[in-house]
N, C-alpha and C positions, 0 to 999 in steps of 0.2 A: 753128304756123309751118312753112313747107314750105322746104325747102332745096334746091337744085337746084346741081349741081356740074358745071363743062364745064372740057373741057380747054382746054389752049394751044395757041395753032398753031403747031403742027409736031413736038409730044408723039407719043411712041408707049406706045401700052397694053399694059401689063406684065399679066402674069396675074393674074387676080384682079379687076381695078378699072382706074381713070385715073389715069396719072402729074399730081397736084396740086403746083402750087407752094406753100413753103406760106406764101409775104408775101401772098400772093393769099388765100388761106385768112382768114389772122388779120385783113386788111384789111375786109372783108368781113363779118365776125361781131365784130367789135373792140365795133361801139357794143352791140353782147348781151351779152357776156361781160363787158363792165363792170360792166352791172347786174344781175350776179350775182356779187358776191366771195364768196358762202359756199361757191362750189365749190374744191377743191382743185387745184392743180396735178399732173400724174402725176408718179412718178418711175420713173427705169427703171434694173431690173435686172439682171444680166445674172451668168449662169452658165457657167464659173468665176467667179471675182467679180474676178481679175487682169486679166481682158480678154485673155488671150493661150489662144487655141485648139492644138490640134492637128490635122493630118489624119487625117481617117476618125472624128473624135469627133462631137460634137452640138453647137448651139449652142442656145443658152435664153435667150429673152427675157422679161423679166417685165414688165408696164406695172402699176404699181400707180396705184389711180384710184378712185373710185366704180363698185358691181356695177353690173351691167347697161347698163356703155355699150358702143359699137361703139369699138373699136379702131384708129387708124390707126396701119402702121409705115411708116420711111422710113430711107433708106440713102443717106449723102452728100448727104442733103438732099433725096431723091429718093423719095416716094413708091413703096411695092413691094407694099404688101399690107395687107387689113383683117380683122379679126378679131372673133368676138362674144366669146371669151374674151382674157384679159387676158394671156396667156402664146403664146408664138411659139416654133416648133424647127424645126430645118433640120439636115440635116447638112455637115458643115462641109469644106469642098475650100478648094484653095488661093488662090477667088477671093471667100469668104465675110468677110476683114476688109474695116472700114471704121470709117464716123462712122456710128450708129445713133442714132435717139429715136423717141418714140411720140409721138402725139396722141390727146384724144378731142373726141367732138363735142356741142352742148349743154350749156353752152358750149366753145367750142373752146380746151382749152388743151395746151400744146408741156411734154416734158419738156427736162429735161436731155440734152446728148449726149455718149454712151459710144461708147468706142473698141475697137475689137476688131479685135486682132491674128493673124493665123493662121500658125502657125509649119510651114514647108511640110517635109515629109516626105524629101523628097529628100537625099540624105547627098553635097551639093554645097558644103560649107563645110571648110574641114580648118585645121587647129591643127598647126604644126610648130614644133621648138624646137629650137636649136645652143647647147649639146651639148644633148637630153634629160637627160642624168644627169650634173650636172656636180660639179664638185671647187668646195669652196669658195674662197670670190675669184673665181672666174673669172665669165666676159662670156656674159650667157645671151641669144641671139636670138630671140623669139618671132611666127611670121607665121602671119595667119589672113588666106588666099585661097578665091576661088572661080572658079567660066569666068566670061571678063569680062564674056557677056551677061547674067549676072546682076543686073548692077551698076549698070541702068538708073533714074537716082532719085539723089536723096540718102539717100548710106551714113551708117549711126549705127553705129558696133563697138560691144560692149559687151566689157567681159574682166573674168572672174569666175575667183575663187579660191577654191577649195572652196564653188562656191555662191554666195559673197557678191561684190558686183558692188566691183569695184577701182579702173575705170577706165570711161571714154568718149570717142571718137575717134569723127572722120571718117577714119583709117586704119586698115590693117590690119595692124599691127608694136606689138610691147611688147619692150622691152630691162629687163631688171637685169643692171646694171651691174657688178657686184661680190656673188656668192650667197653668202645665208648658210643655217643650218640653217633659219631660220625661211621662206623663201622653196620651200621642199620642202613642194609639194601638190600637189594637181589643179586642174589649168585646163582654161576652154574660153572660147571666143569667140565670140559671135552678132552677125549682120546684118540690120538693119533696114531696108529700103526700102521706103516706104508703109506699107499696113499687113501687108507678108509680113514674116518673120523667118525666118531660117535661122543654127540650130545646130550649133557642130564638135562633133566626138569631143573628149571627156576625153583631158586628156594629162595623166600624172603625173610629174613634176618632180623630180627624187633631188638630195640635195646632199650630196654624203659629203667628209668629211677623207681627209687622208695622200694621194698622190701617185699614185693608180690609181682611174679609175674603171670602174663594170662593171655593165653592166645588159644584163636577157635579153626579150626582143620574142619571142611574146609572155608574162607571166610565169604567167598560167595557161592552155595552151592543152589542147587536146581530144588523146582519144589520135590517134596517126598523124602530127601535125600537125608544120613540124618548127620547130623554135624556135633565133633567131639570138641567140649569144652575144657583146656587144663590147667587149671590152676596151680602153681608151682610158688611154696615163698622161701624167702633168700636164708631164712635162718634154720638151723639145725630143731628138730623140732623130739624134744624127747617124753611129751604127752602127747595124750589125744587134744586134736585140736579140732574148728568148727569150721569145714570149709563151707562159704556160702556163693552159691551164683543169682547172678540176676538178668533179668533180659527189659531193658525199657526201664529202667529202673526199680521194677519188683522184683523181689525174690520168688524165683519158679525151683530153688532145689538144696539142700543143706544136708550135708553130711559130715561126720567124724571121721576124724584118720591120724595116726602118728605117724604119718612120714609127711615127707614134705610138700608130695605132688601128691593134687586129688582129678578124678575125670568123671564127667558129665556128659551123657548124651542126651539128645534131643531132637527129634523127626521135626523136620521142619513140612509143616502143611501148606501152607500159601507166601505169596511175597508180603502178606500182613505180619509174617514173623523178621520181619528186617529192622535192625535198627540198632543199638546201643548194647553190648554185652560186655559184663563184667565180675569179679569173683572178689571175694574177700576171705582173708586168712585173719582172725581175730586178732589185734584192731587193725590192721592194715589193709589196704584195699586196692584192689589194680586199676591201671588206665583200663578206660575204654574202649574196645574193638568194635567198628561199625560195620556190621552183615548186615551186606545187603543180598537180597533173594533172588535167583533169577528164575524167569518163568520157563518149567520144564515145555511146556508147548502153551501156545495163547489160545485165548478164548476161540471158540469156534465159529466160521462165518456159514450162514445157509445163503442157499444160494438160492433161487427159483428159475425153473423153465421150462416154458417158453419165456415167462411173464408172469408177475404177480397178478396181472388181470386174466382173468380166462373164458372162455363160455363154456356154458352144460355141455356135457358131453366131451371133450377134447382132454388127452392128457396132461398132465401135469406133475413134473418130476422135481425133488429139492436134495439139493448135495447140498453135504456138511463137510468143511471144509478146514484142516487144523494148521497151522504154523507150528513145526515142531523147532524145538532147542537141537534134539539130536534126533537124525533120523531112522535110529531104531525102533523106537518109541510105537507101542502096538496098541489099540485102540476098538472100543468096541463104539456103536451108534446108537442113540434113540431118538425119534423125534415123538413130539407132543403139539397138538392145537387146543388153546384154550387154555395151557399147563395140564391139558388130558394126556396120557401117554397113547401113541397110536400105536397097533401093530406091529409088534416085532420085525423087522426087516431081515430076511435071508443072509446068514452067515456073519449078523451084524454090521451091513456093509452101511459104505455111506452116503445112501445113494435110496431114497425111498420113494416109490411111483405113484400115481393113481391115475389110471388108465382112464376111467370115464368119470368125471367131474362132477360133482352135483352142488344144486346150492345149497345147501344144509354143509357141504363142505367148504365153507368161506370163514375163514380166523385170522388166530393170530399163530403162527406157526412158530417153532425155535426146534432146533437139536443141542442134542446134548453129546458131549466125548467122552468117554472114561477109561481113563489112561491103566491096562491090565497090569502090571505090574505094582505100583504103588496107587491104586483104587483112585486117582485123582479124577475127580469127576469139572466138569467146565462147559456151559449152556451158554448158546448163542443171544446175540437180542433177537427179538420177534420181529418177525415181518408177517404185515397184513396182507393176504390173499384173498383178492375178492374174488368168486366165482358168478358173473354173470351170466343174468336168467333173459328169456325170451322176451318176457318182461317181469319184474318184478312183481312179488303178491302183492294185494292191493290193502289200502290202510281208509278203514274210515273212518270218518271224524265229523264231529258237529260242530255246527255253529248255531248261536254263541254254545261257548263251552262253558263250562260247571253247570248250576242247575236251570231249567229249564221253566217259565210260566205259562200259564194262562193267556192266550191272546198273542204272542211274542210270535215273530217271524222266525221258523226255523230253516236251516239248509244241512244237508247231510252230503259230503263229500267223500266220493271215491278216488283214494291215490294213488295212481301207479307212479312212484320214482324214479323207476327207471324202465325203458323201454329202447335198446341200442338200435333195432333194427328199425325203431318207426312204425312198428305194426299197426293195421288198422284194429281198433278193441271196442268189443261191445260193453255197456255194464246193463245191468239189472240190481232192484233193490228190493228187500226183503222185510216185514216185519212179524214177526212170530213165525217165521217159514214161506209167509204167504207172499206170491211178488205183488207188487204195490202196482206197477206199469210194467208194457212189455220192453225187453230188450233194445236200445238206442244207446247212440255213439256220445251221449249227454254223460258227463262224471258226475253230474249232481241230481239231488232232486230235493226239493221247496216243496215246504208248508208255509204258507203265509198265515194264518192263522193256525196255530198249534191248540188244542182241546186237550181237556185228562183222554180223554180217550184215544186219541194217539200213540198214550204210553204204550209199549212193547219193549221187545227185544229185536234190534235190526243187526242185518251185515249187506254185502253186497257180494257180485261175482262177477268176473270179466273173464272174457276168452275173446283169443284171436280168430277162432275156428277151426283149431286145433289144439289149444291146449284150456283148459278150464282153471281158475284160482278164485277161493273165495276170500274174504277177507274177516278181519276179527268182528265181532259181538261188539255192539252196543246196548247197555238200555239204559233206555230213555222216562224219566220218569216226566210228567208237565204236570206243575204244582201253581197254585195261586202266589202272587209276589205278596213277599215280605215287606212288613215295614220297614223303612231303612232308619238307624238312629236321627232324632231330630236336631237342627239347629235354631238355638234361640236367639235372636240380636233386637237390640231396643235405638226403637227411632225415637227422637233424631242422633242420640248418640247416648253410650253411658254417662257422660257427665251432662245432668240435665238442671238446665237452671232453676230456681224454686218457683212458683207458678206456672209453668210453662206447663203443657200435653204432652206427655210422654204413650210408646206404645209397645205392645212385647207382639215380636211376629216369631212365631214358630212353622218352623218351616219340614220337610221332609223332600230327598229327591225323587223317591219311588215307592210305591205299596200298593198294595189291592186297594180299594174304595169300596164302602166307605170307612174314615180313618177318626179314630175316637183321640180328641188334644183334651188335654188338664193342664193348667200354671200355676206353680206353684212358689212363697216365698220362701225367704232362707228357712222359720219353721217349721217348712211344711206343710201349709196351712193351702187349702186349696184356693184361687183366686175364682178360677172361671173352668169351663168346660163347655166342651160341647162335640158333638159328631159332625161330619161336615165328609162332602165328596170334592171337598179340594185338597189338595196337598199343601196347602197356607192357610193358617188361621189368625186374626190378629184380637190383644185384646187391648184396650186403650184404659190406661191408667187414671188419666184425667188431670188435673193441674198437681202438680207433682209438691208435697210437703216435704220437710227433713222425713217427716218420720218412714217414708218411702224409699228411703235409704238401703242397703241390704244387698242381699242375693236371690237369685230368683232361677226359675228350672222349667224345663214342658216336658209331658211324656206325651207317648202317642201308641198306639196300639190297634191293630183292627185282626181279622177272623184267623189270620194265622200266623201272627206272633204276638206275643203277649208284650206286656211295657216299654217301649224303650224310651231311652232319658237322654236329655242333651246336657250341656256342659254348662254347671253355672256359671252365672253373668250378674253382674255386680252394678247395682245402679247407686250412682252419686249424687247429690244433690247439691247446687253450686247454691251459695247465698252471697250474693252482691255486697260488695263494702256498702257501710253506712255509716253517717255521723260521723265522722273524725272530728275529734276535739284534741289541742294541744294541751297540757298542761303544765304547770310550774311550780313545781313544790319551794321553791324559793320565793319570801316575802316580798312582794312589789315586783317594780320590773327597774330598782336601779339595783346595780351590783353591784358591790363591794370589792375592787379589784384584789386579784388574787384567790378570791373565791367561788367555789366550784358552782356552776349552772346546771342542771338534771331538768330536762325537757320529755315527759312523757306523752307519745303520740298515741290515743285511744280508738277504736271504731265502737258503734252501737250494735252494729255484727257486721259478717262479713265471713268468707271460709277461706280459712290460711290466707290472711291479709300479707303483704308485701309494704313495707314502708320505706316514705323518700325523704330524707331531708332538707329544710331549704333557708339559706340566709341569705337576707337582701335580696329574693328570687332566686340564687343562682345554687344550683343541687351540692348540694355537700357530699364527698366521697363517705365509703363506708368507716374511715378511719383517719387520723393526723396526731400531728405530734402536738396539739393543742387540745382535741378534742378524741374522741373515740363514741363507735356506736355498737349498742347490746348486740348479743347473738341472734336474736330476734329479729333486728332492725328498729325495735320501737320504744328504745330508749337514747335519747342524745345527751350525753356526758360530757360539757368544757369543761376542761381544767384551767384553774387559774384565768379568770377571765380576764380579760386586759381592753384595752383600749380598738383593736383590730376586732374584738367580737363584739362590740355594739352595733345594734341592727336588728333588726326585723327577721322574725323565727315564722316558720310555719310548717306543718309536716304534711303529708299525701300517702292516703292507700289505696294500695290496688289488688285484683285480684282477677281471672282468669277464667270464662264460662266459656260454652259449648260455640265452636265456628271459630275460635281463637277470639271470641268476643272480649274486650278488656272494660272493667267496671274500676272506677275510681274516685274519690274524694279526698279531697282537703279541710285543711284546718283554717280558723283564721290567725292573721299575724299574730305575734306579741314582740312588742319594741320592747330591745333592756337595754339600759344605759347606764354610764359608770360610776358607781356614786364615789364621792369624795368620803366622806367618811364611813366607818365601819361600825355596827352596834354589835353588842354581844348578842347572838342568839340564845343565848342560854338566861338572858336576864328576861329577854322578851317571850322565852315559852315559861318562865316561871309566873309571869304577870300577869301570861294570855287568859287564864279563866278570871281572872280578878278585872283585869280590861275590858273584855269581853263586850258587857252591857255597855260602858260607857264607848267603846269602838260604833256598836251599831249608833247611837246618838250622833257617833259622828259621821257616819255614815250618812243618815236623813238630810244632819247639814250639809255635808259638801254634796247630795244630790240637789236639796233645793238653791244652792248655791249655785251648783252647774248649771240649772237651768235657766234661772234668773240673767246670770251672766253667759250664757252660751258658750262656754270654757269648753273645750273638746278633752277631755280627761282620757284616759289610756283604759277602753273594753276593750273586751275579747266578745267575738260573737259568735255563734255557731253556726258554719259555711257546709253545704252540702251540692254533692253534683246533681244529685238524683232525689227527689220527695222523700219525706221521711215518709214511710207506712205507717197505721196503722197501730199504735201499739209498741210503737219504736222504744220505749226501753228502754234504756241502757241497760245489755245485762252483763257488762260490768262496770256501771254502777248500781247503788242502793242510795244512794244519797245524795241531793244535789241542792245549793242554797242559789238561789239566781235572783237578781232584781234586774225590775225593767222601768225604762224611763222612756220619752219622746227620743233623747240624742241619741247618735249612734256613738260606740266606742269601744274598748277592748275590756277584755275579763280582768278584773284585781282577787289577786287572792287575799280575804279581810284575814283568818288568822288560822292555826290549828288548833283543834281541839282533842284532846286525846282521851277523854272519859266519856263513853257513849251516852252515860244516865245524865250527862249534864247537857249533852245534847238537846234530849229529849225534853228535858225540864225547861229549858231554853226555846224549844221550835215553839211551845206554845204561847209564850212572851211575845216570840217574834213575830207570830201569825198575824196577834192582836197591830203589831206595827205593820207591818205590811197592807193588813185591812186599814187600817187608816191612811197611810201613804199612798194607796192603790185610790181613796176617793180623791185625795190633793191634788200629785199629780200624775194622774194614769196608772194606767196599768203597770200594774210589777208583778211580780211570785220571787216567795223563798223557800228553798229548798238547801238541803243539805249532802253532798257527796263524799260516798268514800270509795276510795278503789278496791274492788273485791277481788280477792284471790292473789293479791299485788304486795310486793313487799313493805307500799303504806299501809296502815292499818290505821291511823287520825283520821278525824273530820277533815275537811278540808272546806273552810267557807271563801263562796265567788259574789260577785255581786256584776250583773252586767246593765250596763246602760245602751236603751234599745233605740 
């Protein structure tokens, strides 16, 4: 079947083919197309599938059909173009909407028609609203206009809130009446005429409580840009009133005004102006708006190339590189090394050379952008360019470093650090100009013994044999060595025991020789001296007394430096316990149960004595609920004595000398036992001087008693670990009354006496008995004690049997 298609008179031929009608089409092929119902109808597609375009996008048509037919499309009814594929694209301008459908042919069927709308580009629609940022209750005015030749057509508004479509009008005006929080979004408003559409700007809608409102245009802007702040409050205002703004919570602006809105500008310099903004109308204050800042373009990157590393000679170029916000944004260049500014670059570009490299050209590079219109300036971070050398200049250096002696082995080194290629390099050394050796592949050169006369001024010089580099200045001064401060220490240690050798060694680690030592005591006092070519001198103290006690010092000194002093040192003198004796200021040795016992443990010396307690043998802790012991250690306090504290006392001190050496003695026993009945003390010390004479009478008798009969009566004797010395003393006692006999046995205390002149008056009575008893039977002595410096202040008479 042949098909032959003519146009209408008065059709014009669009590209592609003949504008067809298409009742003319289906009239025509109607009785074909009946008797074929197994063909399908097409339907048409169309991509976005919304039907609403934009400018400068694409549009897509899809004719779905049976493969391999020819294609007809049409436009408003109108014929525009044929296709052998099923799919149609065009890009899309502002005169692309319309009513679209496809046809095909054999048999001829129509689809469906799609509408497509193209939403025109041009930002000729605008969304305004009185107030923008209103106070709740209050009357919001919303108008969405455009130029009024626009408006040619029947207008559709659309007004949509967050998106979602609200409303529809043939105007351009939306009121709410009375705002609440929920009516705070973002709107915008579109116009429809035909098939263009044109959309406004989003406008966000605020709806704050309390009596001020305060919104900042715009609330994110670009740096430079400058941003209106307006403060507006809800009540009618018939004075002048204080409006105050703040950013961050200070106040940056305060002004007066009788109406009710006041405005604020403010250039924003950097994104450090982001953050909390706010106004007050006296006393009322607005919410908070948070501006945040965006960056008009970001910091700039430098770029380097070939390479940050480079050799002498070779180019080397750095681009400065900017991320702009928007890409108008015009820009001038500068770069700097070191924070030096270099060279102006041609036309301020960004892009700065240097053709032939040298090392003196090796830093720290960075550029800078400076945005032409709002002066916004913004510096890269620095990058290190090294420019490598042939080899590097050379660095000399000595050894040892700081000052230099007499005699000392010197080495003076030439550094090259860097050397990429391996070159082979000569050095040479120099002093005062003069070279010292010739030329060799050696970096160093040795003085084994260094002289003053060495001092100069050195450097060196290397070359590969074609390039020469000297290196920096030395000088070198060679001086005689210093004394070094001295150290004193005493053998065999600072705690030294009393007769032993002690010695003071003064010592130094380095000086010239020969070296002048002095030692001296805590006042100064000189002990010894002498010159000497050692660096040790010792002086020996000899058997070391208390009175050797102290601090003590050395200085030392020789031809080039004057005194130096060591650190005092402190010598202690140990003195070994001696004599311990127990004592009992309680009468006799039976107790009186219930009544207190006082056991005072004495030594004849000793330094910082330690005391042990002991009953029965077995050590008494320092405390109990029976008894308690002084702070000291050297008093034992029962309380209430009972039955469980009869037994045998003795006490032990010790004390602590040099090597961890431990020095100690003991007392002898003293047995108390419980007596059954109790006397008054206070009858027996008023008696005691009246007693007294006739006590000692008795005394004579129960010793010739004792011996006659061999009765072992209750002494006390005086036990020592170590010989008494010399002179032994007791210094603290003064007074001691002792008798001696053949027996052995423990001390009796005979009685107290507490008036010292009666003492006195009395010793020489008792001498006269004693010289007589001493020829009957043996040897005796009386003597009389009292504890000095002790809370007893009485005599105290003992009598012991030996």
């Amino acid at each position: 079947m042949e098909i032959r298609l003519f146009s209408q008179v008065g059709t014009t031929p669009r590209a592609g083919g003949l504008v067809l009608d298409c009742n003319v089409l289906q009239s025509l092929f109607c009785s074909w197309s009946c008797t074929h119902p197994a063909i399908r109808r097409p339907v048409l597609y169309i991509n976005p599938a919304t039907g609403f375009l934009k400018e400068g996008g694409t549009l897509k048509l899809e004719c779905a059909t049976d493969k391999g037919r020819v294609i007809y499309w049409f436009k408003n009814k109108q014929y525009f173009d044929s296709t052998q594929s099923n799919i149609y694209e065009e890009p899309v301008d502002s005169e692309t909407g319309g009513s679209y459908h496809c046809m095909t042919s054999t048999p001829w069927k129509k689809s469906e028609t799609v509408e497509v709308v193209v939403t025109v580009s041009d930002e000729v629609l605008t969304l305004e609203a009185n107030p923008e940022h209103a106070l709740r209750n209050e009357r919001i005015e919303m108008s969405c206009w455009t130029r009024p030749q626009n408006l040619r057509g029947r207008n559709h508004f659309g007004w949509y809130r967050n998106n979602g479509l609200i409303k529809q009008s043939t105007y351009g005006s939306l009121t709410i009446e009375s705002a609440a929080y929920s009516d705070e979004a973002s709107y915008r408003c579109e116009l429809k005429i035909g098939y263009k559409k044109w959309v406004s700007n989003e406008l966000n809608i605020t709806v704050s409580d309390g009596n001020v409102a305060f919104h900042v245009v715009p609330v994110s802007p670009l740096e430079g840009e400058t941003v209106k702040l307006n403060c507006r409050s809800r009540l009618d205002i018939w004075w002048e009133t204080e409006f105050t703004f703040y950013k961050k919570g200070k106040m940056i602006h305060s002004m007066k005004s009788e109406k009710r809105e006041s405005s604020h500008s403010i250039k924003i310099n950097s994104t450090d102006d982001s953050g909390l903004y706010s106004c007050k109308v006296y006393p009322y204050i607005s919410w908070p708006v948070d501006v945040q800042v965006q960056e008009r373009f970001a910091k700039p990157v430098l770029r380097v190339g070939p390479a940050a590393e480079v050799f002498e000679g070779l180019r080397l170029m750095l681009t400065c590189t900017v991320q702009m916000a928007r890409p108008s944004v015009q820009f001038h260049y500068s770069f700097h090394r070191d924070s030096d500014a270099l060279k102006t670059v041609p036309d301020h570009s960004s892009v700065y050379t240097i053709n032939a490299t040298a090392a003196n050209d090796s830093g720290n590079y960075s550029c800078e952008a400076i945005e032409a219109v709002y002066s916004l300036r913004k510096r890269s971070d620095n990058i290190h360019i090294s420019i490598k050398q042939s080899f590097a200049v050379p660095k000399l250096t000595v050894r040892p470093e700081g000052q230099l002696f007499d005699g000392h082995r010197i080495e003076l080194l030439c550094c090259i650090e860097e050397n990429p290629f391996q070159a082979s390099l000569w050095y040479t050394f120099y002093r005062n100009s003069v070279p010292l050796q010739s030329s060799s592949d050696h970096s160093d050169y040795i003085s084994e013994s260094a002289h003053p006369a060495d001092s100069g001024t050195y450097h060196c010089e290397v070359t590969n044999g074609k390039v020469w580099k000297r290196s920096n200045q030395l000088d070198l001064s060679i001086r005689r060595i210093p004394v070094s401060k001295p150290e004193l220490i005493i053998q065999p240690g600072k705690g030294l025991i009393e007769g032993d050798t002690g010695s003071l060694i003064c010592s130094v680690s380095n000086g010239s020789l020969p070296i002048y030592y002095q030692f001296y005591n805590s006042s100064s006092v000189e002990l010894y001296r002498e010159l000497s070519n050692s660096t040790e001198v010792v002086y020996n103290i000899g058997a070391i007394n208390r009175r050797d006690e102290g601090l003590y010092h050395c200085s030392v000194r020789n031809e080039v430096t004057g005194p130096q002093h060591s650190e005092d040192i402190a010598i202690t003198v140990i003195v070994p316990v001696k004599d311990a004796v127990l004592i009992s200021c309680t009468n006799g040795t039976e107790i009186q149960s219930g009544e207190d016992l006082v056991l005072r443990c004495l030594v004849g010396e000793g330094t910082q004595p330690q005391f042990l307690w002991y009953h029965n043998n077995v050590p008494l802790r320092n405390s109990s609920v029976s008894y308690h012991v002084t702070a000291d250690g050297g008093e034992l306090v029962i309380h209430s004595f009972q039955r469980d504290d009869v037994g045998k006392y003795h006490c032990a001190a010790i004390n602590k000398g040099t090597n961890d050496i431990i020095f100690n003695v003991t007392s002898d026993d003293i047995e108390f036992t419980l007596r059954a009945r109790s006397y008054s003390k206070e009858i027996l010390v008023s008696l005691l001087s009246v007693l007294l004479f006739a006590g000692l009478i008795v005394l004579v008798c129960f010793i010739h008693r004792r011996r006659d009969t061999g009765n072992s009566s209750t002494v006390s004797q005086l036990r020592e670990s170590q010989p008494f010395g010399e002179g032994a003393a007791a210094r603290h006692l003064e007074y001691a009354a002792v008798g001696a006999a053949h027996t052995a046995g423990e001390c009796h205390c005979i009685g107290v006496i507490k008036d010292p002149h009666t003492v006195i008056v009395h010793r020489n009575l008792l001498e006269i008995l004693v010289e007589h008893l001493s020829r009957q039977i043996g040897q005796f002595s009386l003597d009389m004690w009292r504890l000095s410096g002790r809370e007893f202040s009485p005599y105290t008479l003992f009598y012991h049997s030996l």
